[in-house]
C-alpha positions in Angstrom: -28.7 -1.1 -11.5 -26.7 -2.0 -8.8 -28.7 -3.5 -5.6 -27.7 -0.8 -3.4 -28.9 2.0 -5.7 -32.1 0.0 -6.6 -32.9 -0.3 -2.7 -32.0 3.1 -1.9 -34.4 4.3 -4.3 -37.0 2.6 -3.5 -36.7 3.3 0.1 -36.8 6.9 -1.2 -40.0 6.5 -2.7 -41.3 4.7 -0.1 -40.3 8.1 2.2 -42.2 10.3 -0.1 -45.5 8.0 0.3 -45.6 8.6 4.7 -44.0 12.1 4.5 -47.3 13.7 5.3 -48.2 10.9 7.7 -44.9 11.4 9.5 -45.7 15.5 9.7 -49.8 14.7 11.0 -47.9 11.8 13.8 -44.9 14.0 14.9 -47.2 17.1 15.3 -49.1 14.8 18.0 -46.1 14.4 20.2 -43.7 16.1 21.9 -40.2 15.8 23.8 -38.8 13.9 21.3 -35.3 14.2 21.3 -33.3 10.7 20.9 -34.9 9.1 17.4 -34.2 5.1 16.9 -35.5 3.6 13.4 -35.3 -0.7 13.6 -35.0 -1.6 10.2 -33.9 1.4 8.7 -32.3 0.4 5.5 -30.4 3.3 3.8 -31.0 5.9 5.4 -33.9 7.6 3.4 -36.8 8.2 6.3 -34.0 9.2 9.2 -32.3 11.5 6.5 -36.0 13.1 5.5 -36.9 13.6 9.5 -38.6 17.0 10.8 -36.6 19.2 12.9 -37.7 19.3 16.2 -37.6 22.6 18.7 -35.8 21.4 21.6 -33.5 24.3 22.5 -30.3 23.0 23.9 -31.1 19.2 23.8 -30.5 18.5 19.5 -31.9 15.4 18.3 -30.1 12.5 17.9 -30.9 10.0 15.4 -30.0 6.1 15.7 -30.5 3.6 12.8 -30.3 -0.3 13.2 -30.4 -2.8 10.3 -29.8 -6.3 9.4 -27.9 -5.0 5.8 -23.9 -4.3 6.5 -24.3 -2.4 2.9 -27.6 -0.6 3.9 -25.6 0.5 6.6 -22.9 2.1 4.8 -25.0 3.8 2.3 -26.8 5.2 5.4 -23.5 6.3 6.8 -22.2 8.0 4.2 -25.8 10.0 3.5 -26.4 10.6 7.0 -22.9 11.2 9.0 -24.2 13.2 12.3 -26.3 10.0 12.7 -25.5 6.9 14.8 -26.1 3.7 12.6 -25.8 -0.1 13.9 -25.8 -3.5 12.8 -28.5 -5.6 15.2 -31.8 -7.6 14.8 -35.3 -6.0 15.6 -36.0 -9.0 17.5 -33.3 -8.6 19.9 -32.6 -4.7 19.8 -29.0 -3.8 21.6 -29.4 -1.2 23.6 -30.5 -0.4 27.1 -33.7 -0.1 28.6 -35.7 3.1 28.1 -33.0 4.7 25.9 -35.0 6.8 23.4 -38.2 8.8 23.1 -39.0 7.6 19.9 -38.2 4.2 18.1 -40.3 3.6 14.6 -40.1 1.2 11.6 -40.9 1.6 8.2 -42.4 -1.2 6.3 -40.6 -3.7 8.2 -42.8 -5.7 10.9 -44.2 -7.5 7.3 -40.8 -9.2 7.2 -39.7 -9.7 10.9 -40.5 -13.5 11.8 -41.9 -12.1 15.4 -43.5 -9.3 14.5 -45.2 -8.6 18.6 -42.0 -9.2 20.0 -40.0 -6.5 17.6 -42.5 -4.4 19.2 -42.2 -5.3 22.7 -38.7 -4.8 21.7 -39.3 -1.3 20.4 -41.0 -0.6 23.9 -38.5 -2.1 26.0 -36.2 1.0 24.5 -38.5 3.7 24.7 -38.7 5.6 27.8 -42.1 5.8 29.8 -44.5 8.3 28.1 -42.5 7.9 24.4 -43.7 6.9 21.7 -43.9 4.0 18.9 -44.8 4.1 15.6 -45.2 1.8 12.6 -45.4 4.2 9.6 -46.1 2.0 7.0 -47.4 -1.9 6.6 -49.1 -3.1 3.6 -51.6 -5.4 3.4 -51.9 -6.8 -0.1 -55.1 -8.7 0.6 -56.8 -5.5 -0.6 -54.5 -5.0 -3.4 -56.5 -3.8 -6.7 -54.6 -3.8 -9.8 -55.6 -2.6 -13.2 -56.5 -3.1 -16.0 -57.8 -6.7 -15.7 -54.3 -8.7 -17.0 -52.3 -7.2 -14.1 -54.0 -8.9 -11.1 -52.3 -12.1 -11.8 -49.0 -10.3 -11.5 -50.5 -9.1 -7.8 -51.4 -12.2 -7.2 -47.8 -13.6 -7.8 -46.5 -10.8 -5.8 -47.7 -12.1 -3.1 -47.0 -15.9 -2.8 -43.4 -14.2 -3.8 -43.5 -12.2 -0.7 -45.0 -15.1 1.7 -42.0 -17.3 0.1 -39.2 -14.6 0.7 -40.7 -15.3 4.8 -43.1 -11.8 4.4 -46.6 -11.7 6.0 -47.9 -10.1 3.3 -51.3 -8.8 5.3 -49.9 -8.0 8.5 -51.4 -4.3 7.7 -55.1 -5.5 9.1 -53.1 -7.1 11.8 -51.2 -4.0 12.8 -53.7 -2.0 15.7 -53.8 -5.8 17.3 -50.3 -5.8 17.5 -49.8 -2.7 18.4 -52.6 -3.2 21.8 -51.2 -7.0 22.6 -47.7 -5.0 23.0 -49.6 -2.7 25.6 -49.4 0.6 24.5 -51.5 3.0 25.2 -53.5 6.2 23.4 -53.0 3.9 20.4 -53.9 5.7 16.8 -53.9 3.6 13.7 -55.2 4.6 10.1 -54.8 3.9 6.8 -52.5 6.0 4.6 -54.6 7.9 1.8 -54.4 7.3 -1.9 -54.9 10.6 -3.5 -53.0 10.8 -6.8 -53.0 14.2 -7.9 -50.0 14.0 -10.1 -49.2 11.2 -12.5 -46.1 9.0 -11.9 -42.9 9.5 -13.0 -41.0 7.6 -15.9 -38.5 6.6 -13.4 -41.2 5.9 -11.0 -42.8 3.4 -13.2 -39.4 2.0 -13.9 -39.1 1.8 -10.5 -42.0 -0.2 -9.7 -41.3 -2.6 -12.6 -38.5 -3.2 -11.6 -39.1 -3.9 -7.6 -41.7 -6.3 -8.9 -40.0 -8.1 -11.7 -37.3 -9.3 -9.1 -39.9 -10.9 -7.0 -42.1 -12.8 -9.5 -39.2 -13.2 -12.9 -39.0 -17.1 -12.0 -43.0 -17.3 -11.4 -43.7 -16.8 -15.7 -42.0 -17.3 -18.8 -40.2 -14.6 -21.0 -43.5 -14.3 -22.9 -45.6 -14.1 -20.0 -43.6 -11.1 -18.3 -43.4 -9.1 -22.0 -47.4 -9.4 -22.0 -47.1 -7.5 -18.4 -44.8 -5.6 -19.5 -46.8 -4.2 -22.3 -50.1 -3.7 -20.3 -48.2 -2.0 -17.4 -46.3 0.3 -19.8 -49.1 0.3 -22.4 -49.8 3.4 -23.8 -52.7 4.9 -21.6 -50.7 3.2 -18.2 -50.7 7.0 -16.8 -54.2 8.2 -17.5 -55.8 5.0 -16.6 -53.7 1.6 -14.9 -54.4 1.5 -11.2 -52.2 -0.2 -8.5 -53.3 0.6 -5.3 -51.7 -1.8 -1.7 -54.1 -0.2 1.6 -50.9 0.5 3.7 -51.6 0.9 7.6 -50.0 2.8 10.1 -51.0 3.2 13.8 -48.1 4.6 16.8 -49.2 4.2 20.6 -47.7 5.4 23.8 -45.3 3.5 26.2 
């Protein structure tokens, strides 16, 4: 598949994981009218936001990425939104401009994650809000059966190469009180699987990891994964389970 479509997909998925954690955090604030998302990829959270009741004052939505081609694909999904190309550490637009600015599995890949949110504050006006919805911490990651924790393992050292902080999830509540917000909530996202995966979720998954760890093992090495992840008992009984933290706070 084409990068775009693979990214936008798995952003998707990614959406579906924090939609309930996005309903529980948006039902604990209020007057939120102007919505910014740093590092907002293609589109998939901003495009799967809850309406707000704010008679005569509409939200508006702003999106800022890195990815020219993210961009687009945001655009074109999302045309009453506002997208722009910027860097989380450096965030261009004025002070106290929003009442609202979140991210969405991204301070694991920003080089300065305390300053993105500093920068995320800066924006916000006084008595808005901040939220990280979603930071993994694959220190705790549990794969199974047995033969897949080596591919967790590699997963890892992929993502610490790629310039990820692969456990900045236990770091996350720290961050979020050195940036000095206040009434600060942070949790981590459930793991209730009351349904089994999909094909193309599977698919999915295999695919998002075989891009990180493909020059990590041979051919033979990555069939034998292959074969255990898609082995024939993978939906009743394989596990793969990342704790994924969120917390938001108060400017």
């Amino acid at each position: 598949m084409k990068r775009n479509v693979v990214w936008h997909l798995r952003f998707s998925q990614q959406a579906r994981w924090t939609a309930d954690l996005r309903r529980y955090v948006f039902s604990q604030i209020s007057n939120v009218h102007d919505i910014l998302e740093v590092g907002c990829g293609t589109g998939a959270v901003l495009s799967d936001l809850p309406d707000f009741d704010a008679p005569g004052s509409p939200v508006r939505l702003t999106g800022l990425d890195l990815d020219p081609d993210f961009l687009q694909t945001a655009s074109a999904g999302l045309p009453g939104a506002r997208f722009v190309l910027g860097d989380a550490h450096i965030l261009p637009f004025s002070t106290s401009s929003f009442d609202l600015a979140f991210t969405h599995y991204l301070l694991l890949w920003v080089k300065n994650p305390l300053g993105a949110l500093q920068e995320c504050r800066r924006v916000v006006r006084p008595g808005g809000w901040v939220a990280a919805f979603a930071e993994p911490d694959y220190g705790g990651r549990i794969d199974y059966p047995a033969g897949l924790t080596i591919l967790g393992e590699a997963q890892e050292k992929s993502l610490q190469r790629q310039g990820a902080e692969p456990r900045l999830g236990r770091q996350l509540k720290a961050l979020f009180h050195q940036a000095g917000f206040k009434e600060i909530e942070c949790g981590v996202i459930g793991a209730q699987w009351q349904s089994q995966p999909t094909s193309q979720e599977l698919d999915l998954e295999w695919e998002v990891a075989l891009m990180d760890v493909q020059d990590d093992f041979s051919q033979a090495e990555i069939s034998a994964f292959r074969e255990l992840y898609f082995g024939p008992n993978n939906d009743a009984e394989n596990i793969l389970f990342v704790p994924t933290f969120y917390a938001f706070g108060q400017v």
